[in-house]
C-alpha positions as CSV (number, residue, x, y, z in Angstrom):
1,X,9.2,-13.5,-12.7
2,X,6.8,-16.4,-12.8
3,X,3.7,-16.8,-10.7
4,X,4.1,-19.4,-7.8
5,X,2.0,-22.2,-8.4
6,X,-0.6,-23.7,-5.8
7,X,-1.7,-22.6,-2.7
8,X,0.1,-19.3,-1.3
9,X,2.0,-19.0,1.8
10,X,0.2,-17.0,4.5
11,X,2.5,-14.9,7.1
12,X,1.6,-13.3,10.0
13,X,3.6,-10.4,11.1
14,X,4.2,-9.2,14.5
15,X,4.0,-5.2,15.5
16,X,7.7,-5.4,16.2
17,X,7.8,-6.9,12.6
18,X,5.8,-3.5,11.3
19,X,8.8,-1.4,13.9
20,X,11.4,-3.1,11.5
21,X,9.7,-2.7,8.3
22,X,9.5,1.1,9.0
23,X,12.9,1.0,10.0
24,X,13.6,-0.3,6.7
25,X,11.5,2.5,4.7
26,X,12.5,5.4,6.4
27,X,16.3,6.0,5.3
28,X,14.9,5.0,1.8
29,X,12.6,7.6,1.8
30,X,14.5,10.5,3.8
31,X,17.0,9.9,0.8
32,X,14.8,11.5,-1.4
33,X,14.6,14.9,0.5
34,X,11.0,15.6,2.2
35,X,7.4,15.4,1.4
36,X,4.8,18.0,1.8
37,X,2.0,15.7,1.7
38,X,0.5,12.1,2.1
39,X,-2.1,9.9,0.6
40,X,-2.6,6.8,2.5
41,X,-5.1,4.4,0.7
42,X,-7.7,3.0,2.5
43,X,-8.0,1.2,4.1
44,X,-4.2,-1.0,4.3
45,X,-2.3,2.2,4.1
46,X,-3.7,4.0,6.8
47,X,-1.8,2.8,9.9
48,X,1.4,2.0,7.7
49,X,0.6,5.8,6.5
50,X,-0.2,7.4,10.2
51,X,3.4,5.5,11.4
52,X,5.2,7.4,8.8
53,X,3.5,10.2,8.4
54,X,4.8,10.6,12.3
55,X,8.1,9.7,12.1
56,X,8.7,11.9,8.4
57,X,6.9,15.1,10.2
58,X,3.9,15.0,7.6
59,X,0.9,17.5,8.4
60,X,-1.0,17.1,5.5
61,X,-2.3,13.6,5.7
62,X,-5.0,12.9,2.8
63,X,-6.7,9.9,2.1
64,X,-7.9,8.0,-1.4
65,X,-10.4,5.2,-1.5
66,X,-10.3,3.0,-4.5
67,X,-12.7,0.4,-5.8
68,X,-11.9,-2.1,-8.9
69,X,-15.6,-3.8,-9.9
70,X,-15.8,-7.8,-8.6
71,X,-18.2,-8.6,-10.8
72,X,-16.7,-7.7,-14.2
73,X,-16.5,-11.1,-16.1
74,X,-15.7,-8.7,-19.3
75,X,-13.2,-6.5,-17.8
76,X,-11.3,-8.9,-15.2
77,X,-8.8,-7.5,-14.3
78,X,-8.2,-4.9,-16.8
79,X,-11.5,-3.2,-15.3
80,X,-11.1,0.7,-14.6
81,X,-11.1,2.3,-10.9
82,X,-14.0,4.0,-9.2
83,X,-12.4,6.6,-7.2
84,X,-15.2,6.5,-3.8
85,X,-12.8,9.6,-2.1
86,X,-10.4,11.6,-3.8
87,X,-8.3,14.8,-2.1
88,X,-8.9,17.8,-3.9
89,X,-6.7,18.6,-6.7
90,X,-6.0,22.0,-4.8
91,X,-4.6,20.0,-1.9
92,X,-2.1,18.5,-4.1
93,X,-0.9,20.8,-7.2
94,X,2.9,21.0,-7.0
95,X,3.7,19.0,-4.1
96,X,5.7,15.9,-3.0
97,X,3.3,13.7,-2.8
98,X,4.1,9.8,-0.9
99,X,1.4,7.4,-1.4
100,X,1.1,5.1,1.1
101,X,-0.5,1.5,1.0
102,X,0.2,-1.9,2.9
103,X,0.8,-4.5,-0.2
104,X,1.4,-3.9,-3.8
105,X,-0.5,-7.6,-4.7
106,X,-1.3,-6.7,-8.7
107,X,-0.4,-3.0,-8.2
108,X,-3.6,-1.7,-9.7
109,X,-4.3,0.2,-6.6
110,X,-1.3,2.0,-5.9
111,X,-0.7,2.8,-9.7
112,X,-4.1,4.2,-10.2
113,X,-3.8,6.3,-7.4
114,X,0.0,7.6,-8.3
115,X,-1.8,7.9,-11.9
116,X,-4.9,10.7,-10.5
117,X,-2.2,12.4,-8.1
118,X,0.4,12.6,-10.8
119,X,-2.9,14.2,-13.2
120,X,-3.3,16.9,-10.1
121,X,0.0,18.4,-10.7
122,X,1.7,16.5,-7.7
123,X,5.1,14.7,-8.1
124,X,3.9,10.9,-6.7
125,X,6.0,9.0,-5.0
126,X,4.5,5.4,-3.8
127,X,5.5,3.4,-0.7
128,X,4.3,0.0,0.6
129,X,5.1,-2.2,3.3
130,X,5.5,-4.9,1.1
131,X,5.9,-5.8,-2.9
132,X,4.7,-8.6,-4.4
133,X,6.4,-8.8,-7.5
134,X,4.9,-12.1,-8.3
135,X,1.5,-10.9,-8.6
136,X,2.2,-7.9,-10.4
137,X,0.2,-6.8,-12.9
138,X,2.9,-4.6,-14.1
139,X,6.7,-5.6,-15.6
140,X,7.7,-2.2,-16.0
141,X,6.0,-0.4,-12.8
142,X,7.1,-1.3,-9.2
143,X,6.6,0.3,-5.9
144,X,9.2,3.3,-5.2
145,X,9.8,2.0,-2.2
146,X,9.0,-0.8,0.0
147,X,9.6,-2.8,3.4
148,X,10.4,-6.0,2.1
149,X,9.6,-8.5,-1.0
150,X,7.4,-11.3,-0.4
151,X,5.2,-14.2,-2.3
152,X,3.0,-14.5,1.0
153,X,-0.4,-13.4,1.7
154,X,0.7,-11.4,4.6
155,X,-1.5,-10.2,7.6
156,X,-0.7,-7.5,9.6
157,X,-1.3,-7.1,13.2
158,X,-4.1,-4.6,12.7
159,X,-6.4,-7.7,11.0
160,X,-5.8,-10.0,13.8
161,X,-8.8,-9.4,15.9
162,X,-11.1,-8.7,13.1
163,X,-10.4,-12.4,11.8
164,X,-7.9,-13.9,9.9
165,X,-9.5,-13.9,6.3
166,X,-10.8,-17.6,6.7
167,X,-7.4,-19.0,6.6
168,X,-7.1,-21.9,9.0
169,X,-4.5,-20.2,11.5
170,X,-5.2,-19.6,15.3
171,X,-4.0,-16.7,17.2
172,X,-1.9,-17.5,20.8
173,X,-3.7,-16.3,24.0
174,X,-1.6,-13.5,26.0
175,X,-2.1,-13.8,29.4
C-alpha cells in the first residue's frame, strides 16, 4: 500500500469509541483459545492492555518498555531496540503470550517485542487497538489482531488532558 501523502488526518476517539474497539477484539481473540499471560507495552498498551486483560481473565499482567534511538542519522529507522524493562524469561517460557499495544504506526515496537518473547520460549501473539498499514515498516508482518485499520494519527481518550500532541484541536467543556 502506498504512503498517504501530506499532512495526516488526526482523530480523536471517544471512551465509548475504546468500549467498541474492545468489542471488536475480544471475539477475535477468544477464537484463539486462552492466554496465560500478557505484555502490555508501555506506555499505549497499558490501559488498552488492563481493559483486556479484565475482560479475558488474565492474572499475569507483565509489562515491556522499548526505546528505538532519535538521534540515529546512521541508523534511521533501521536502528535496534533498547529494551529499558523486560519480564523475566521465567515468567514467560511456554506460555500464551498476548502483546498488547495501542497503534502499530511502523510496527517496530510491537515486532521487536513479539521477537524477545518469542526468544523466551513463549508463543506471541500481538494485539493493537489500531493498524496502520500505511506506515508499516513491514509487508510481510502485521498485527494478529486489531480494533480497526486507520491512516489517522489517532488520540485516545487517556492523552486528552495531558495535551493533544501540539495539534491545533480544542477539547469541548462538560459541564
Amino acid at each position: 500500500m502506498d504512503n498517504p501523502v501530506g499532512a495526516r488526518r488526526h482523530e480523536i476517539l471517544t471512551w465509548a469509541d475504546v468500549d467498541k474497539l474492545i468489542d471488536v477484539l475480544l471475539p477475535q481473540l477468544k477464537s484463539v483459545g486462552s492466554f496465560d499471560t500478557m505484555v502490555m507495552i508501555t506506555r499505549g498498551g497499558i490501559i488498552p492492555g488492563g481493559l483486556l486483560a479484565e475482560a479475558l481473565s488474565i492474572k499475569a499482567v507483565l509489562t515491556a518498555a522499548v526505546d528505538f534511538p532519535a538521534d540515529s542519522e546512521t541508523a534511521g529507522l533501521m536502528a535496534w531496540p533498547s529494551f529499558l524493562q523486560f519480564p523475566d524469561t521465567n515468567l514467560l517460557l511456554t506460555r500464551r503470550t498476548l502483546i498488547v499495544d495501542d497503534v502499530w504506526g511502523s510496527g517496530r515496537t510491537s515486532t521487536a517485542v513479539k521477537g524477545r518473547v518469542e526468544a523466551a520460549g513463549a508463543k506471541p501473539f500481538t494485539c493493537v487497538m489500531h493498524y496502520n498499514p500505511y506506515r508499516s515498516m513491514f509487508t510481510k508482518a502485521e498485527p494478529d489482531f486489531y480494533g480497526a485499520v486507520t491512516d489517522a494519527y489517532i488520540v485516545y481518550p487517556w492523552e486528552i488532558d495531558r495535551g493533544i500532541k501540539g495539534i491545533n484541536l480544542t477539547v469541548p467543556e462538560t459541564n
